[in-house]
C-alpha positions in Angstrom: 0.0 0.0 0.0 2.5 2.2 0.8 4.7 1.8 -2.4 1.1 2.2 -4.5 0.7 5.6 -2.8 4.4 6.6 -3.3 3.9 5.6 -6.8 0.4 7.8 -7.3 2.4 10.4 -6.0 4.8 10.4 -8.1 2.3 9.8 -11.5 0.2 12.6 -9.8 3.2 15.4 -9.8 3.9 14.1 -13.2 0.9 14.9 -14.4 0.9 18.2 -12.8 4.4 19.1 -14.1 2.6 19.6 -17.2 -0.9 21.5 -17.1 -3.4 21.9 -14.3 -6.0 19.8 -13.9 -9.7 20.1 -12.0 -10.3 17.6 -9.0 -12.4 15.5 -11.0 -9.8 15.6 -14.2 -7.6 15.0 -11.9 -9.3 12.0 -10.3 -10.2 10.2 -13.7 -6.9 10.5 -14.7 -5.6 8.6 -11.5 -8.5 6.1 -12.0 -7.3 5.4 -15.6 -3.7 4.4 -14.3 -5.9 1.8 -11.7 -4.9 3.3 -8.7 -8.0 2.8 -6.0 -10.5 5.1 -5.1 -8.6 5.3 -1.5 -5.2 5.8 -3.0 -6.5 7.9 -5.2 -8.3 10.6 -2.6 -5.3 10.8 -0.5 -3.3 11.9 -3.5 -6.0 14.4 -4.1 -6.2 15.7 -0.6 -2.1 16.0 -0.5 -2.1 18.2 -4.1 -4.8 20.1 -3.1 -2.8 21.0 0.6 -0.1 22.0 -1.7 -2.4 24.1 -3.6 -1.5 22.1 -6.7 -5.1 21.3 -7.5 -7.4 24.4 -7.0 -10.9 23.8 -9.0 -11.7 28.1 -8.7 -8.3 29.1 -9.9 -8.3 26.2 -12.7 -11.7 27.9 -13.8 -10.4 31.5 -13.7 -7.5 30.5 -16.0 -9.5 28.3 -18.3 -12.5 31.5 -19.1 -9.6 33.7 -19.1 -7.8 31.4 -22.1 -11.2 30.3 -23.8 -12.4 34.5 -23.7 -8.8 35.6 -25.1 -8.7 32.6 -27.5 -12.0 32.1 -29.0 -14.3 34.7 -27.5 -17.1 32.6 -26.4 -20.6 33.5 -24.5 -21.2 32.7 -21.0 -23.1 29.5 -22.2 -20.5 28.1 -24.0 -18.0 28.6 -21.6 -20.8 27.5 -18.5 -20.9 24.0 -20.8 -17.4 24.2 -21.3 -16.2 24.0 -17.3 -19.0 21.6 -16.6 -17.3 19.8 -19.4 -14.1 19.8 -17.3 -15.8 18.9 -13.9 -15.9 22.2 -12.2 -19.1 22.3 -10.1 -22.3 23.9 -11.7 -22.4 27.0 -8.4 -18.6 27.5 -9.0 -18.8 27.5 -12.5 -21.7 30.2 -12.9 -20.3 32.5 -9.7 -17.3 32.9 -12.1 -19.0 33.4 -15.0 -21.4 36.1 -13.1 -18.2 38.2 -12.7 -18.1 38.5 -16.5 -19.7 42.1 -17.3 -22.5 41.9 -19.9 -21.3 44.9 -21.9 -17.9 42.5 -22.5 -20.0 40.0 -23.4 -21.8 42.2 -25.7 -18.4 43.3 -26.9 -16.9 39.7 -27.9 -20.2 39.6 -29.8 -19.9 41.8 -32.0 -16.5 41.5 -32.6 -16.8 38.0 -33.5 -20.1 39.0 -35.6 -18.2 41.2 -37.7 -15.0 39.2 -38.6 -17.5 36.3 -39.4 -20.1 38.5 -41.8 -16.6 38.9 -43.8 -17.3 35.4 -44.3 -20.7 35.8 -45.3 -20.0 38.7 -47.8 -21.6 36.9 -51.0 -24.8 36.0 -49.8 -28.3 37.6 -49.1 -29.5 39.2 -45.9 -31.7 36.8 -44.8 -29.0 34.0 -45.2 -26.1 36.2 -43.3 -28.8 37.0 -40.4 -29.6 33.5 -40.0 -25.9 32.4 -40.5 -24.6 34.8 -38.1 -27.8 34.2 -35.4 -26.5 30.2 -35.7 -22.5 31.1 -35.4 -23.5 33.3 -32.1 -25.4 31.1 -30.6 -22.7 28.1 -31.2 -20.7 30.2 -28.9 -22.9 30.5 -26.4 -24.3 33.8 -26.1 -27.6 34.8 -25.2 -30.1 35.7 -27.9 -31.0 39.1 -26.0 -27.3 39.6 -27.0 -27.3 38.2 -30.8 -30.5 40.0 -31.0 -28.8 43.1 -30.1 -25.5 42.4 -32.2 -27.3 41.5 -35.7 -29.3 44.9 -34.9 -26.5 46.8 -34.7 -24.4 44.7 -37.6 -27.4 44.4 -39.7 -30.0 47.0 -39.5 -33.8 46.8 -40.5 -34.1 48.2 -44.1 
């Protein structure tokens, strides 16, 4: 038993040298290597003292990378830390801290590189297009709504 925990231990900062992890990445990736459930918790409770495994800062970092990198909504990026096994309240305190007018921003930024895209076609194909591609990134449709308005307005 010992030598199995000594062993997780090491796995565990070798994983860790790498990226950051959530808990629950964390713990399915000590599961896959068949360590036990019990070996595998005190590993998780050790990282964790040593602050190596921190679900809000994980969280922080990944909306922080996914906003810079591919602009997404709030609902895109609620679905993607779910996705990672941050916890649903975590998750959307976080995501509450997210102004709307940046939101709102992202938006239209994203809207108008895309309707670049879309240059060749009618209207009511680029509104629909766009209203699809801004809801794939997850933002509310008050917010595409307000975006194709601006982008597109009423003849």
């Amino acid at each position: 038993m010992p030598d199995e925990l000594v062993e997780a231990k090491q796995y565990a900062l070798n994983l860790l040298s790498y990226r950051s992890y959530s808990v629950e990445e964390f713990r399915q990736r000590l599961r896959q290597k068949g360590f036990t459930e019990a070996i595998t918790g005190q590993v998780i409770a050790l990282m964790t003292d040593y602050g190596y495994l921190n679900d809000e800062a994980y969280a922080r970092r990944w909306i922080e990378t996914l906003l810079q990198r591919r602009g997404y909504g709030k609902k895109r990026l609620l679905q993607e830390l779910l996705a990672r096994g941050i916890k649903r309240c975590l998750a959307e305190t976080l995501l509450e801290e997210i102004p709307n007018s940046a939101e709102l921003d992202r938006a239209r930024a994203l809207a108008q590189k895309k309707i670049r895209s879309l240059a060749n076609s009618n209207r009511p194909k680029i509104y629909r297009r766009l209203a699809q591609f801004l809801t794939r990134q997850g933002f509310a449709p008050e917010i595409s709504r307000r975006v194709l308005e601006e982008i597109l307005p009423p003849r």
